[in-house]
MOPAC internal coordinates of N, CA, C and O (Angstrom, degrees):
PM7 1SCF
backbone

  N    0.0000 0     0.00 0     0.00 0    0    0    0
  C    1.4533 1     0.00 0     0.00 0    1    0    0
  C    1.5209 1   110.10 1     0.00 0    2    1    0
  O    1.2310 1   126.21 1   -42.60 1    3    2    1
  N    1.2069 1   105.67 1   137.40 1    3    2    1
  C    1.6377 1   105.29 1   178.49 1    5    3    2
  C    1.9665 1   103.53 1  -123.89 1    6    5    3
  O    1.2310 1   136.05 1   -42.98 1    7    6    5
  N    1.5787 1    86.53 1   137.02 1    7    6    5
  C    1.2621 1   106.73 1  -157.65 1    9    7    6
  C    1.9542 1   102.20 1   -84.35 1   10    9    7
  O    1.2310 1   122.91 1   -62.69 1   11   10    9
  N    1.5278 1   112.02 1   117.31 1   11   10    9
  C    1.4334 1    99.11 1  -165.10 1   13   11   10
  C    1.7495 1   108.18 1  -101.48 1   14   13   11
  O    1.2310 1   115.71 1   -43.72 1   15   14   13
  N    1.0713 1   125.76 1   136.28 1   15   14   13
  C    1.3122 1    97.97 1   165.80 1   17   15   14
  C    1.6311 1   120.95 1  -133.00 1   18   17   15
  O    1.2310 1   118.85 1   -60.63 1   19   18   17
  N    1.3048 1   119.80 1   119.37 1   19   18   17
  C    1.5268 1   142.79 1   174.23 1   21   19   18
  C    1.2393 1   128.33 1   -99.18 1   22   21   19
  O    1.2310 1   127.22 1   -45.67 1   23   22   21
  N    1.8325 1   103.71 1   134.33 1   23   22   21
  C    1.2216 1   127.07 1  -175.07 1   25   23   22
  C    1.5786 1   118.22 1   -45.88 1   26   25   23
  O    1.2310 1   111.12 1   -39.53 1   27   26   25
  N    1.2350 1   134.33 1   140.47 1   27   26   25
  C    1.2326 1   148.19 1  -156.55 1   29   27   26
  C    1.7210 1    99.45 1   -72.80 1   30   29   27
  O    1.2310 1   113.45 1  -169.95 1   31   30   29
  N    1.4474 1   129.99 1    10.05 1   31   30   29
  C    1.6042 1   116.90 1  -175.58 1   33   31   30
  C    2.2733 1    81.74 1  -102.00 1   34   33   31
  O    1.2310 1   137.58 1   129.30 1   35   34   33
  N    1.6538 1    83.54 1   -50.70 1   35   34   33
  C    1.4965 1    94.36 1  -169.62 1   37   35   34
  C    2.0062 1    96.49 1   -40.14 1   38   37   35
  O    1.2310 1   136.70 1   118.14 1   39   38   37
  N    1.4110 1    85.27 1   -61.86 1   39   38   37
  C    1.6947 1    84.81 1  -157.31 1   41   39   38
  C    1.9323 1   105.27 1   -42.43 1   42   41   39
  O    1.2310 1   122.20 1   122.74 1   43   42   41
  N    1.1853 1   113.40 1   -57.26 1   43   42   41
  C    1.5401 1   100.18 1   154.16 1   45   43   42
  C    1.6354 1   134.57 1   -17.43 1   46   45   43
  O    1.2310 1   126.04 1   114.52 1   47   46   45
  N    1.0659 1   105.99 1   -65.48 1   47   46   45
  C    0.9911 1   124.66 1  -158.03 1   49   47   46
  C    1.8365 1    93.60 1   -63.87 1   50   49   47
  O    1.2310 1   115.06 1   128.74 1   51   50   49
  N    1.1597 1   126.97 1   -51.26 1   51   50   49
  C    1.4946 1   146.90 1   174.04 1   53   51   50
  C    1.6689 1   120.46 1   -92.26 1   54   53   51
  O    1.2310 1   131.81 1  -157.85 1   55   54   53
  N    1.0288 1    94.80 1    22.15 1   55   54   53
  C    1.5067 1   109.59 1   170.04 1   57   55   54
  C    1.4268 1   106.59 1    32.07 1   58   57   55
  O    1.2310 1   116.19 1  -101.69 1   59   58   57
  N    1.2830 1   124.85 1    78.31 1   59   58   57
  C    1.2413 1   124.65 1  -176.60 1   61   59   58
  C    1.1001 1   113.70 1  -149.42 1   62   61   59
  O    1.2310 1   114.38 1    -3.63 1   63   62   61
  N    1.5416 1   128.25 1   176.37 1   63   62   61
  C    1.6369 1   125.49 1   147.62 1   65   63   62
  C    1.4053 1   116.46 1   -80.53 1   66   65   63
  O    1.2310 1   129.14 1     7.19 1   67   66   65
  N    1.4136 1   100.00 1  -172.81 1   67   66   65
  C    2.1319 1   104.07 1  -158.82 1   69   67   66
  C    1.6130 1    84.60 1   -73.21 1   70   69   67
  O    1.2310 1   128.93 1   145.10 1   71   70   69
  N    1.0460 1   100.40 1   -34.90 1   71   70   69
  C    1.6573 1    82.18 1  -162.36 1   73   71   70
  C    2.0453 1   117.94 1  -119.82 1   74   73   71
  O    1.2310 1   132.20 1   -54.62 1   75   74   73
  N    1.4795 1    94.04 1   125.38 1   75   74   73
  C    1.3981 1    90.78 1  -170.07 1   77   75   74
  C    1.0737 1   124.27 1   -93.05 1   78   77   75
  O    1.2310 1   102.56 1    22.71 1   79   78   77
  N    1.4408 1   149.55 1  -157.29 1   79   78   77
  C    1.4788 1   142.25 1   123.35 1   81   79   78
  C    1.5755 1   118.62 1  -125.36 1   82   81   79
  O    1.2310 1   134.98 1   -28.34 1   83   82   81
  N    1.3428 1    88.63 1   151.66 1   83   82   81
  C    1.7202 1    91.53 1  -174.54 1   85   83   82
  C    1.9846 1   110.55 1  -151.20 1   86   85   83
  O    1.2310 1   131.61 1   -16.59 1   87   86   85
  N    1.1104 1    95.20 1   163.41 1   87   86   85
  C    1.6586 1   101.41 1  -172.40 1   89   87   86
  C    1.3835 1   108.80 1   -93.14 1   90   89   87
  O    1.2310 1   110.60 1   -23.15 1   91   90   89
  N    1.2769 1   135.27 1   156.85 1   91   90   89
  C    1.9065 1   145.54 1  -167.28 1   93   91   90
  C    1.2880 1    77.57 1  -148.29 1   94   93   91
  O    1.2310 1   124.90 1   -37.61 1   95   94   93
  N    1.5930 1   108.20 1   142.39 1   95   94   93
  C    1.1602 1   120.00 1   170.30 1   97   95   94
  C    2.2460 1    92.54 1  -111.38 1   98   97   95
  O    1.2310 1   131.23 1   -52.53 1   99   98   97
  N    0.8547 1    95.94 1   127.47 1   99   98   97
  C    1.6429 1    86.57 1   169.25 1  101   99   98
  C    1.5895 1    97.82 1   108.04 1  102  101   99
  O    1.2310 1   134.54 1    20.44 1  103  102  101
  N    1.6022 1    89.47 1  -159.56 1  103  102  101
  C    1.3930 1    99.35 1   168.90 1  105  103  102
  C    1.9313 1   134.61 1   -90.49 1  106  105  103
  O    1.2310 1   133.30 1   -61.03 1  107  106  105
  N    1.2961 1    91.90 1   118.97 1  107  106  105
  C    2.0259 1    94.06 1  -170.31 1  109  107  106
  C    1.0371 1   107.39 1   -53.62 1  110  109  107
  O    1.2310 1   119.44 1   -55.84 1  111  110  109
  N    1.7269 1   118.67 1   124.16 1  111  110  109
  C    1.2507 1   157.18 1  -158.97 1  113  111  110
  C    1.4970 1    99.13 1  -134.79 1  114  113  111
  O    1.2310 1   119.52 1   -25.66 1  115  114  113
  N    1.2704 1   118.53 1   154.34 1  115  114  113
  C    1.4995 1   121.68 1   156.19 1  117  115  114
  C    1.1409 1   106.81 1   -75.13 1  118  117  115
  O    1.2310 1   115.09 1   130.36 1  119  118  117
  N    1.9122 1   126.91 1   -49.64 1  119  118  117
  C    1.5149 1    98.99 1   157.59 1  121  119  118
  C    1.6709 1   151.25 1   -40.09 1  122  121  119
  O    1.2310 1   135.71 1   145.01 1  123  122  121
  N    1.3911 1    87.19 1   -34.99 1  123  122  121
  C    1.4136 1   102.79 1  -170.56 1  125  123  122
  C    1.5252 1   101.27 1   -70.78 1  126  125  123
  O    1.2310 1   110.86 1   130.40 1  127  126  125
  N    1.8130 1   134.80 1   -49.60 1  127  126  125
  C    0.7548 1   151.22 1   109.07 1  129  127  126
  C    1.5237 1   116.77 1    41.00 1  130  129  127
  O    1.2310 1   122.09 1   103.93 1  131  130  129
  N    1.3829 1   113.60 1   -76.07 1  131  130  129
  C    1.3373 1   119.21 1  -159.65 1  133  131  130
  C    1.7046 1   102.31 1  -120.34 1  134  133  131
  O    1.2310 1   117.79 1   171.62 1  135  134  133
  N    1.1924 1   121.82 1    -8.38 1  135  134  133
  C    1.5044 1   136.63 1   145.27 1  137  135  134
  C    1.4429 1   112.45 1   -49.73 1  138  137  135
  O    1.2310 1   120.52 1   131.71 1  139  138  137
  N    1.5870 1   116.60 1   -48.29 1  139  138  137
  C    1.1274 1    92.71 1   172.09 1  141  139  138
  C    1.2515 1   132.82 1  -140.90 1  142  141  139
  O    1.2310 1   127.18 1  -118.77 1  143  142  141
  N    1.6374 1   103.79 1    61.23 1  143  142  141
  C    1.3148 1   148.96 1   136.07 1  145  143  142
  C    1.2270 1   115.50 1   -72.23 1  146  145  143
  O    1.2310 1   106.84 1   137.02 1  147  146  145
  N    0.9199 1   142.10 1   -42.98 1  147  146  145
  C    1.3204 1   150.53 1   166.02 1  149  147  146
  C    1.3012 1   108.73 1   -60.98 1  150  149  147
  O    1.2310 1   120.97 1   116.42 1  151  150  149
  N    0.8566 1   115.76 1   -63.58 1  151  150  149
  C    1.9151 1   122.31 1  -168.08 1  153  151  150
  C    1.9598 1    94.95 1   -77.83 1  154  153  151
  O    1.2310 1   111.60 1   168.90 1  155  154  153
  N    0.9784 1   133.44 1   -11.10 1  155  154  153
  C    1.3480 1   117.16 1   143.55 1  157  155  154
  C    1.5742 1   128.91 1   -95.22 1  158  157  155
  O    1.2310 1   120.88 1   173.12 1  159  158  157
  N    1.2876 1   115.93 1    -6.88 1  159  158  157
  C    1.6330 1   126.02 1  -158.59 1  161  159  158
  C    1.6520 1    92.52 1  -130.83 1  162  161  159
  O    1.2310 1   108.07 1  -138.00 1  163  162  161
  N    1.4242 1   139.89 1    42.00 1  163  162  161
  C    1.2775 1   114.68 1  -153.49 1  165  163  162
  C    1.5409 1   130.76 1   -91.85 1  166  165  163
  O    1.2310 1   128.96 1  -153.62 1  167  166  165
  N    1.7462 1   100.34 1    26.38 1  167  166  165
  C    1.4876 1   129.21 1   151.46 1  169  167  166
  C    1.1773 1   115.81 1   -63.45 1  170  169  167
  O    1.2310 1   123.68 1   161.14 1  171  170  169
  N    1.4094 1   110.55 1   -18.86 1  171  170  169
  C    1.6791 1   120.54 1  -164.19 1  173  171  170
  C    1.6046 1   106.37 1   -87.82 1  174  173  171
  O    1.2310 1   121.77 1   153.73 1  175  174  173
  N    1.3673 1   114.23 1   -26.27 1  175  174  173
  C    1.6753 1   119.52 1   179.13 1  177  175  174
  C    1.3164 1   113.01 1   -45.23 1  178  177  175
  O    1.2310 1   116.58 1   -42.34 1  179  178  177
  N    1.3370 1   124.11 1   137.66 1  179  178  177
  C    1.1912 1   129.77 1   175.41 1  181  179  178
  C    1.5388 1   115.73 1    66.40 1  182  181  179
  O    1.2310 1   113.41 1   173.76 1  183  182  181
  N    1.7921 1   130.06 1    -6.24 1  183  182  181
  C    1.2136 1   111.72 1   149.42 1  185  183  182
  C    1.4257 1   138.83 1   -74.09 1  186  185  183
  O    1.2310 1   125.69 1   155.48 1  187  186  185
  N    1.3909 1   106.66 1   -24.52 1  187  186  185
  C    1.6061 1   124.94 1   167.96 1  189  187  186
  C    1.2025 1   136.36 1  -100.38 1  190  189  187
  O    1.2310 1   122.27 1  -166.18 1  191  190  189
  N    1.2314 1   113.26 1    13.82 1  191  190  189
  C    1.5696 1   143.36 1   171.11 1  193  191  190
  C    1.1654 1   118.29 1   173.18 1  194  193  191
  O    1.2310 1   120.52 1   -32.69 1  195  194  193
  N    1.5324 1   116.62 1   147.31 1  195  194  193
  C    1.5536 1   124.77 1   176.72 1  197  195  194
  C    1.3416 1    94.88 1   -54.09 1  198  197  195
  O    1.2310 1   132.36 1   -22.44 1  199  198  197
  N    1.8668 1    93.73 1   157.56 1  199  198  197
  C    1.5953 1    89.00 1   161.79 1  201  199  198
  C    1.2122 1   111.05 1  -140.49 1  202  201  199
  O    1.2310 1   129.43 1  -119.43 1  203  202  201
  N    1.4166 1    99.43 1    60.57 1  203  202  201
  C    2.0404 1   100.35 1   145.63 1  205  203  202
  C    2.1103 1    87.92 1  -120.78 1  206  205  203
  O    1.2310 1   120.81 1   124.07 1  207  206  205
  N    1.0764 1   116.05 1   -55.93 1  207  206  205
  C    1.7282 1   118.37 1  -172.47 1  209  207  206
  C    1.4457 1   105.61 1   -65.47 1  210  209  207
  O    1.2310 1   113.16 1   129.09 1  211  210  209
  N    1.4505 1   130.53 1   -50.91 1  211  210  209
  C    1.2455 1   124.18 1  -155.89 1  213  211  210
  C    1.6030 1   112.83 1    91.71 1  214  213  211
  O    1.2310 1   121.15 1   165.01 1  215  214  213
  N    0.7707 1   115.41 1   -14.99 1  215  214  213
  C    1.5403 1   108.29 1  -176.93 1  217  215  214
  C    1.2573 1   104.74 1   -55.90 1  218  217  215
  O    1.2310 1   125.86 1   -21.50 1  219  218  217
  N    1.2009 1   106.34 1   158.50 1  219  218  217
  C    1.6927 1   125.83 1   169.63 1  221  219  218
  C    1.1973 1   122.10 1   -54.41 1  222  221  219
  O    1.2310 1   101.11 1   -73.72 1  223  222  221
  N    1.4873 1   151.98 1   106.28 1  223  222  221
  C    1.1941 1   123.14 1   177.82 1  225  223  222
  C    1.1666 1   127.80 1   -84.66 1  226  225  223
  O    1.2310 1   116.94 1   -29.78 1  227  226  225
  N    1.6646 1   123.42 1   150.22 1  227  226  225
  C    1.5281 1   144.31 1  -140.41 1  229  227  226
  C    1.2893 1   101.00 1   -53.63 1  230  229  227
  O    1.2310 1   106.16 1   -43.59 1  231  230  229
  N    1.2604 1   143.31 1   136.41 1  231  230  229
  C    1.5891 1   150.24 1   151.60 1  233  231  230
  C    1.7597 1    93.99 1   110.21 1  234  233  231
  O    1.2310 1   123.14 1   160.82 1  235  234  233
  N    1.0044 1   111.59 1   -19.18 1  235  234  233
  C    1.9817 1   110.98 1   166.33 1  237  235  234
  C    1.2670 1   103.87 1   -58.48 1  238  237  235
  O    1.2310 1   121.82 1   -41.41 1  239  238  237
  N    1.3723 1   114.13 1   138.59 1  239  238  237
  C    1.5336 1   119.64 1   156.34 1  241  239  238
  C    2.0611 1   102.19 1  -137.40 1  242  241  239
  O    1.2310 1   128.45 1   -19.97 1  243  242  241
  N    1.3706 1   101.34 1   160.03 1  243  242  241
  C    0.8827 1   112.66 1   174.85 1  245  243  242
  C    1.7455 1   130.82 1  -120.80 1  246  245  243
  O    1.2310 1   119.36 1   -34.07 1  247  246  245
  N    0.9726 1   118.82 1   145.93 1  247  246  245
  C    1.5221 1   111.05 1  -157.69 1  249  247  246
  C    1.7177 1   114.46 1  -149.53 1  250  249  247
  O    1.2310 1   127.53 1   -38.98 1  251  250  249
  N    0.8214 1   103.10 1   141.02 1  251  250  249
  C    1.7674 1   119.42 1  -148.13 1  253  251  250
  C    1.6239 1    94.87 1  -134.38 1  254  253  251
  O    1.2310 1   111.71 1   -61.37 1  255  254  253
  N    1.5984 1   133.24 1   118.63 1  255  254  253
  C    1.8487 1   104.01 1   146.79 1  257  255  254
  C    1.2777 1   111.61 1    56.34 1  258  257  255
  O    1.2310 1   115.93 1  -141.23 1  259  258  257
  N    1.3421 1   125.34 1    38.77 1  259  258  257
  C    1.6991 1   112.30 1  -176.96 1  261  259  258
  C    1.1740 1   133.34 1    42.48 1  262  261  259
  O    1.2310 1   124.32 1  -143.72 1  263  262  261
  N    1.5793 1   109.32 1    36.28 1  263  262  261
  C    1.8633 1   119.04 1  -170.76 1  265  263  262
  C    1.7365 1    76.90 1  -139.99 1  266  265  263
  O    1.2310 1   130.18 1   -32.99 1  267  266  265
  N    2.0065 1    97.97 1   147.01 1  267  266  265
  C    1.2780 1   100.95 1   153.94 1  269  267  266
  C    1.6618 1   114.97 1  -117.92 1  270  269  267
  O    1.2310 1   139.55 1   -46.38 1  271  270  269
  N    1.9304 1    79.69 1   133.62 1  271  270  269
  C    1.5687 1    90.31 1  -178.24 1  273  271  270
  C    1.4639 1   114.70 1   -87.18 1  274  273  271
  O    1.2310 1   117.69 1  -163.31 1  275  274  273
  N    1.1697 1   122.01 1    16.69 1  275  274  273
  C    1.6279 1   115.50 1  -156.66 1  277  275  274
  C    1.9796 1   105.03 1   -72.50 1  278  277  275
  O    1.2310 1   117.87 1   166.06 1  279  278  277
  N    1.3161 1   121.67 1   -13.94 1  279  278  277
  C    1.2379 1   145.90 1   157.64 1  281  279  278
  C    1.2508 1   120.09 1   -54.23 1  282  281  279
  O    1.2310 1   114.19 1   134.81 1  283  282  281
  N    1.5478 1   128.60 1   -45.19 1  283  282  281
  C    1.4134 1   138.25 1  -142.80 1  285  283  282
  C    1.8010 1    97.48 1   -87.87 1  286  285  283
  O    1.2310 1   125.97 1    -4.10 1  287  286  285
  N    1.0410 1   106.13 1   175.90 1  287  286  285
  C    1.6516 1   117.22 1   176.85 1  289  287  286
  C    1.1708 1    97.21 1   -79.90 1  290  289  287
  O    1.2310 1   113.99 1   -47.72 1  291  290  289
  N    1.7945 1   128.98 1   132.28 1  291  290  289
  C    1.2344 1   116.57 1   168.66 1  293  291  290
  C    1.6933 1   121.10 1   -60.24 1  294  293  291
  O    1.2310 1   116.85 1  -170.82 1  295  294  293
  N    1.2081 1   123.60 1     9.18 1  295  294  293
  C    1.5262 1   135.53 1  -159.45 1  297  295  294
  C    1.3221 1    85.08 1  -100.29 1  298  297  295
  O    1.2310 1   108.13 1   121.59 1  299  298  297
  N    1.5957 1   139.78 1   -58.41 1  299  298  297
  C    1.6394 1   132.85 1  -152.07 1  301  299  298
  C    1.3968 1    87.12 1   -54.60 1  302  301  299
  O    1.2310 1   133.03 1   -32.16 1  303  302  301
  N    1.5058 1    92.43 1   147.84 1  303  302  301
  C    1.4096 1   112.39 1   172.43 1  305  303  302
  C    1.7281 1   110.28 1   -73.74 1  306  305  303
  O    1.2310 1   111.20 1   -45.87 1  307  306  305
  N    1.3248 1   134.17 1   134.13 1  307  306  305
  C    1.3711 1   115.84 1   177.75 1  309  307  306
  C    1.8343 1   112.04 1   -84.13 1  310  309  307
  O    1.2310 1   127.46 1   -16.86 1  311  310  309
  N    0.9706 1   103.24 1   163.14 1  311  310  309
  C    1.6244 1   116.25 1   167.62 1  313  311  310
  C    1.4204 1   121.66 1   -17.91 1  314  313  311
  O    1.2310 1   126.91 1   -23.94 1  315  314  313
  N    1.3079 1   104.31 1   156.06 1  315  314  313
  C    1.7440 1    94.98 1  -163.89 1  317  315  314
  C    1.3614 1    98.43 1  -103.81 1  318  317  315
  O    1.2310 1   115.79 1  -179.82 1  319  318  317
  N    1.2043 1   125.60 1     0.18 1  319  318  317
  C    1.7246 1   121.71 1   156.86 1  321  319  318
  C    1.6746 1   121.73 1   -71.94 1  322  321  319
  O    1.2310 1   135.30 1   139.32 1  323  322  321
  N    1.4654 1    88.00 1   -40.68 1  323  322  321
  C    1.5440 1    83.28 1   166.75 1  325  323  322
  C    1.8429 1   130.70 1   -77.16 1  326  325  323
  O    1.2310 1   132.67 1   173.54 1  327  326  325
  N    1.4798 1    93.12 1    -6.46 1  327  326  325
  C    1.3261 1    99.07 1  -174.38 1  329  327  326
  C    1.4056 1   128.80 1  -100.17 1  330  329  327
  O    1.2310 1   127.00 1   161.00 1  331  330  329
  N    1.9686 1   104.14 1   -19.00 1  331  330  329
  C    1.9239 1   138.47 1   136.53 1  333  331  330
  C    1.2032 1    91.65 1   -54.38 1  334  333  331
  O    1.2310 1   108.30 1   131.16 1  335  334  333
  N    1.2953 1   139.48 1   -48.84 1  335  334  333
  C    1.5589 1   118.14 1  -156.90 1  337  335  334
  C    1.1880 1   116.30 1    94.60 1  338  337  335
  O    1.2310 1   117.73 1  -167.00 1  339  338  337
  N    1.3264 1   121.93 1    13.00 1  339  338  337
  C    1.1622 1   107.79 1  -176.76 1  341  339  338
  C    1.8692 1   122.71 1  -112.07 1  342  341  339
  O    1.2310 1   125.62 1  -158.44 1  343  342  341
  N    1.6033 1   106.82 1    21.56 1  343  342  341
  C    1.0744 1   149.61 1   150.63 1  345  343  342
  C    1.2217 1   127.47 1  -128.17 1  346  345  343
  O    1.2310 1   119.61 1   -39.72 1  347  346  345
  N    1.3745 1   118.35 1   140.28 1  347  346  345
  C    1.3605 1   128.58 1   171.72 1  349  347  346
  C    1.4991 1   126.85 1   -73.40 1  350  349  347
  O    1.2310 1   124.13 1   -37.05 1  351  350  349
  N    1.6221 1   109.68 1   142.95 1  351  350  349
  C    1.9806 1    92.62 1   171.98 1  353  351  350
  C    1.3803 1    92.56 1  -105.02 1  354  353  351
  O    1.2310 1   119.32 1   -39.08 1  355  354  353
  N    1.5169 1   118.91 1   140.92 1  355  354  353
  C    1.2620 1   132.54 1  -155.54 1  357  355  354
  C    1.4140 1    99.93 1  -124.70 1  358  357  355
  O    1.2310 1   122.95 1   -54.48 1  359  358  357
  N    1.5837 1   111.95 1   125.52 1  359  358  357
  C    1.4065 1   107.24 1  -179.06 1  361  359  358
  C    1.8608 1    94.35 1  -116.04 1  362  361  359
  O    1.2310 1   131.19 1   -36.02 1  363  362  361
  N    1.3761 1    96.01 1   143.98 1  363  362  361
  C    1.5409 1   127.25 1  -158.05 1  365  363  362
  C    1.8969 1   112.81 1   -80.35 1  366  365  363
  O    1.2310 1   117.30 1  -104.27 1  367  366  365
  N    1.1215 1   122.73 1    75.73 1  367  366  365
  C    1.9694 1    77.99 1  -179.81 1  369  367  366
  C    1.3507 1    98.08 1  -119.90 1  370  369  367
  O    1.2310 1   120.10 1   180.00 1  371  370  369

């Protein structure tokens, strides 16, 4: 299980609490990550990235282990705490 955590408009928006969990099949990616956030949350499409590019959208940041990834290739694999679960990937707004 990977531990998600979203900004308080999102969590609205997806009727949820700040912090979710969700399953990655493979290797944890920020794509992989927020792929399937979407495909469980799918109110969430197009608030956390465009959706024809994928890019991040502006004032999002992303956060891993007290490092910001909002820079990184969505392909690097993130941290292996976040990927045990025993850290959260934290999205920023």
């Amino acid at each position: 299980m990977i531990r998600v955590v979203i900004p308080y408009h999102l969590r609205n928006l997806a009727h949820t609490s700040a912090e979710v969990q969700i399953e990655v099949e493979g290797v944890v990616t920020q794509r992989a990550v927020l792929d399937a956030l979407e495909a469980r949350y799918p109110m969430l499409r197009g608030t956390i990235r465009d959706h024809v590019t994928y890019k991040r959208r502006p004032f999002l940041r992303y956060f891993a282990c007290a490092e910001d990834l909002s820079l990184e290739s969505p392909d690097v694999p993130l941290p292996e705490a976040v990927a045990s679960g025993k850290e959260p990937f934290m999205i920023i707004g």
